[in-house]
C-alpha positions in Angstrom: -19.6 13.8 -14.3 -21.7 10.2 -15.3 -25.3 11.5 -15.7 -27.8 9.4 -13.4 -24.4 7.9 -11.6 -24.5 4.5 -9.2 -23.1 4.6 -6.1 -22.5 1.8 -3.7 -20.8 3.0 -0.5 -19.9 6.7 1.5 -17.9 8.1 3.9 -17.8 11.3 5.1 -14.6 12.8 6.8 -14.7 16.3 8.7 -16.0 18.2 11.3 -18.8 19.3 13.2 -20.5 20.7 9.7 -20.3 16.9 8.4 -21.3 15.1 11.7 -24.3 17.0 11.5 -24.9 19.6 13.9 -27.4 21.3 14.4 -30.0 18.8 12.9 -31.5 17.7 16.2 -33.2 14.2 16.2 -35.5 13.4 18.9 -33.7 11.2 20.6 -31.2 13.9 21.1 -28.4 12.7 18.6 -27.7 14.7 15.2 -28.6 14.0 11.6 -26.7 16.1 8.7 -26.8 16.2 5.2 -24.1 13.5 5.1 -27.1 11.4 6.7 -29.6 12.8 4.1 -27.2 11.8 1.5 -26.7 8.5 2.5 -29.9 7.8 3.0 -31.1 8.8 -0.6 -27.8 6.7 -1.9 -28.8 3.7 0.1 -33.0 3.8 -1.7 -30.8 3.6 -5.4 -28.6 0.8 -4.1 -29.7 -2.4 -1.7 -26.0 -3.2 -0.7 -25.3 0.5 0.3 -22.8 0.7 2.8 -22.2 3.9 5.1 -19.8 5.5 7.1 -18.8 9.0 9.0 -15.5 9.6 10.8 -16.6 13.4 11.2 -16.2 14.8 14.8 -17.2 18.2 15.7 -14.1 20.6 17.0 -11.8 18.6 14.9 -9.0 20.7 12.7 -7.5 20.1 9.5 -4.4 18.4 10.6 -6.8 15.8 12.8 -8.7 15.5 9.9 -6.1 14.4 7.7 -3.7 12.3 10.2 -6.8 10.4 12.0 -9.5 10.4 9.4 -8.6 10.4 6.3 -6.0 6.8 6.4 -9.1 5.5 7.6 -11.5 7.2 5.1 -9.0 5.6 2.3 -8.4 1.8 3.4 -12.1 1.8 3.4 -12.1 2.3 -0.7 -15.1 3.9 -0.9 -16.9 5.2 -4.2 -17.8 8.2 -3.1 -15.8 10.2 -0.1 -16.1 13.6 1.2 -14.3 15.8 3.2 -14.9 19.0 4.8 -12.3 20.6 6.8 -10.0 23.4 7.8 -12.6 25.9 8.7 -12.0 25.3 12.0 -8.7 26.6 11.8 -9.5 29.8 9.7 -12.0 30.9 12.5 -8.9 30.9 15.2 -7.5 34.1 16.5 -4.6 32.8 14.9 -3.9 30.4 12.2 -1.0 29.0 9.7 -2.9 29.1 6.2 0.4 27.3 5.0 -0.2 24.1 7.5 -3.4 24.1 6.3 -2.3 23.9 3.0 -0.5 21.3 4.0 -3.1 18.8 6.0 -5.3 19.6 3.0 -2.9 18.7 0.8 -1.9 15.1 2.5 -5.4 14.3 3.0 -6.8 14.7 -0.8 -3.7 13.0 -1.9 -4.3 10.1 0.2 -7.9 10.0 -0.3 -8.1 10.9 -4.3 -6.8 7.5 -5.7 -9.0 5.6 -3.0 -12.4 6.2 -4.0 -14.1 6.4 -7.4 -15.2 10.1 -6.0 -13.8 12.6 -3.8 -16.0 15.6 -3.1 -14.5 19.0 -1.2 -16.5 21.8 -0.3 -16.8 25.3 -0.7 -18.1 26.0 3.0 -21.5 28.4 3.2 -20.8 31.1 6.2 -23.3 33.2 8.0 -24.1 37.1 7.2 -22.9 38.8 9.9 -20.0 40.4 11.8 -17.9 37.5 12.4 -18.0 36.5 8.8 -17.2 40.2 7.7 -14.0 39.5 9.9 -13.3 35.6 8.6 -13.9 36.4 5.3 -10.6 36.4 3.7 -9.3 33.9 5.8 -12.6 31.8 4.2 -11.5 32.9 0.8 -7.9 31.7 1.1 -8.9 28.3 2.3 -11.5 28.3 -0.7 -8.9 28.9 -3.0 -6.5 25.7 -1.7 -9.5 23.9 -2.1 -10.0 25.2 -5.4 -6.2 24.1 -6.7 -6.2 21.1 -4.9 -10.1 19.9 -6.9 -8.1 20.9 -10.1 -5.2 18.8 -9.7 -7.0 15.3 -8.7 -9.7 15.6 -10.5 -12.3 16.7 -7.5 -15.5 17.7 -7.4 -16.0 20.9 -5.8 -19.3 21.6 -4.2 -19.6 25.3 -4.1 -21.9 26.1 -1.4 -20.6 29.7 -0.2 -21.5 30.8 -3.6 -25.4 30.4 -2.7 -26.8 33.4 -0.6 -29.4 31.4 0.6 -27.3 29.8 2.8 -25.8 32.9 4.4 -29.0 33.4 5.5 -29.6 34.0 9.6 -32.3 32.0 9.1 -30.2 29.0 7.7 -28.4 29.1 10.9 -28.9 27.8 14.5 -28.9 29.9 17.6 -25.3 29.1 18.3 -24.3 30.6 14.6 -22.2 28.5 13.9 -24.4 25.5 12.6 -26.8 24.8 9.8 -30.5 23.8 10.8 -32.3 21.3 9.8 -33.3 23.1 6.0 -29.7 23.9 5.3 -28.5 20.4 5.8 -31.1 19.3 3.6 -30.1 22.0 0.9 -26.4 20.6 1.2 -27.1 16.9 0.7 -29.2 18.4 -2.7 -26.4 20.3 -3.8 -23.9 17.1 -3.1 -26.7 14.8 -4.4 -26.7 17.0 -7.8 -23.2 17.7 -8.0 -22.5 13.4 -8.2 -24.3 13.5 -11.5 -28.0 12.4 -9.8 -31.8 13.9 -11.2 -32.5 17.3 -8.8 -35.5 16.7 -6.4 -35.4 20.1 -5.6 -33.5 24.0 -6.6 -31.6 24.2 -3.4 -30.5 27.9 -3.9 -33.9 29.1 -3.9 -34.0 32.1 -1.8 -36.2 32.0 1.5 -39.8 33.6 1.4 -39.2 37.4 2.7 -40.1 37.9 6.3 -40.2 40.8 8.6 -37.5 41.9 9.9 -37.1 41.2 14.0 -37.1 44.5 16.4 -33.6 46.3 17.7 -34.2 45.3 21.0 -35.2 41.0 19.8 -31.6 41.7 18.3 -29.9 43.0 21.0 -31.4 40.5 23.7 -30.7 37.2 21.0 -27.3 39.0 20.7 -27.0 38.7 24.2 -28.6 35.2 24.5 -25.7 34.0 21.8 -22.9 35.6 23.7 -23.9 34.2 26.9 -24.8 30.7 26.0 -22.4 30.0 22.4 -19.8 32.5 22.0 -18.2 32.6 25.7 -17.7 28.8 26.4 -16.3 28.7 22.9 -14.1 31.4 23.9 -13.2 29.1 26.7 -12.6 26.4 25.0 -9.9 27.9 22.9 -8.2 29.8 25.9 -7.8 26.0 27.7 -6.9 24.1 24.2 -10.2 21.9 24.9 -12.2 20.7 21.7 -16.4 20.2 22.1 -14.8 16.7 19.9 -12.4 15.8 22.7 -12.9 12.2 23.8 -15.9 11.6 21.6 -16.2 8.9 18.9 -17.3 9.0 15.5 -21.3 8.3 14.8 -20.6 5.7 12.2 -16.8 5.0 12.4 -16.8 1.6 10.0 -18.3 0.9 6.5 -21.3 -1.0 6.9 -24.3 -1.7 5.2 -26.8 1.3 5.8 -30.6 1.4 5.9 -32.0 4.6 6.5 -34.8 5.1 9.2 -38.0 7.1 8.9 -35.5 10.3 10.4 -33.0 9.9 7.8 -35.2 10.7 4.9 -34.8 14.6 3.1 -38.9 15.2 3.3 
């Protein structure tokens, strides 16, 4: 990777993790690391153009058949795409379609763009990642072949425990606050050959270790408010994505607001 690299224009393909929930703005809307990134890109650049097809809910074959074409006739320099973790969380799932998607959307994508960036998703400690786990791994190791083979770069964020942190996580546990979006648009920001601002696998100051019954009643909280309507959703074939538009759907010229910035 070019040391110090120039950069004039990004889009970000994916999901939910990528459109930037649960980095809550004000206003109500989300921010993300793909935001953070941007907005760093566009201070290096005054033509910087921006764009983000993600939608939360969205699989890996919705990803690649509605996204990515789009991602590629934009011929971007730098495009990212984060998918298919959706699919590994279902009850039940066909790692070999998922193979698949994956495998038509990075060779669409790849000779597009000057740089095409996969991830290595992070996952919460927990339970449900206990169960997900291998599922996770398998999808980590597509990724890993399909980086190798076109020349990739492959962000490795599950391999920092600081971001399988409970602490890193929202209340739904599902989504990354507002610190671990900024840690991911670091580790994407070093990873495209740019000068670190900050070490973002340092480990979070200790802190004291919430009461059995706090546990139980945000356990019950969780359940009542995140996990049952997702449960829902997935018994009725609904999407939280279904009908909804992507934030920044063409390739424009970007300058980042006072919200947009990492600090």
């Amino acid at each position: 990777m070019e040391m110090n690299a120039s950069y004039t224009s990004f889009v970000a393909i994916g999901d939910s993790f990528t459109e930037g929930m649960s980095d809550l703005l004000p206003d109500g809307s989300y921010r993300g690391w793909a935001d953070l990134l941007a907005a760093r890109l566009a201070t290096r650049e005054p033509d910087f153009r921006y764009a983000n097809l993600a939608v939360r809910g969205k699989l890996i074959g919705q990803i690649a058949g509605e996204q990515a074409p789009m991602a590629a006739a934009m011929g971007a320099d730098v495009v990212t795409l984060v998918g298919g973790l959706n699919d590994a969380l279902r009850p039940k799932v066909d790692m070999g379609r998922v193979r698949g998607h994956l495998e038509e959307a990075v060779e669409l994508l790849a000779p597009s763009c000057k740089t095409l960036v996969l991830m290595r998703s992070p996952g919460r400690n927990g339970p449900v990642m206990d169960r997900f786990r291998p599922r996770m791994e398998e999808l980590f190791v597509i990724l890993d072949e399909l980086a190798t083979r076109h020349d990739a770069l492959l962000v490795d964020l599950y391999g920092a425990p600081v971001l399988a942190d409970p602490r890193m996580w929202d209340v739904d546990r599902l989504h990354l606050t507002a610190e671990g979006h900024r840690r991911v648009a670091e580790a994407v920001w070093q990873s495209l050959g740019l000068p670190p601002e900050g070490e973002w696998r340092a480990d979070l100051a200790p802190s004291a270790t919430p009461s059995w019954p706090a546990r139980r009643t945000e356990d019950l909280r969780f359940a009542r408010q995140h996990l049952l309507p997702w449960i829902g959703r997935r018994l009725t074939g609904r999407s939280s994505g279904d009908g909804r538009a992507a934030k920044r759907g063409e390739l424009l010229p970007y300058t980042p607001s006072a919200t947009d910035r990492l600090s």
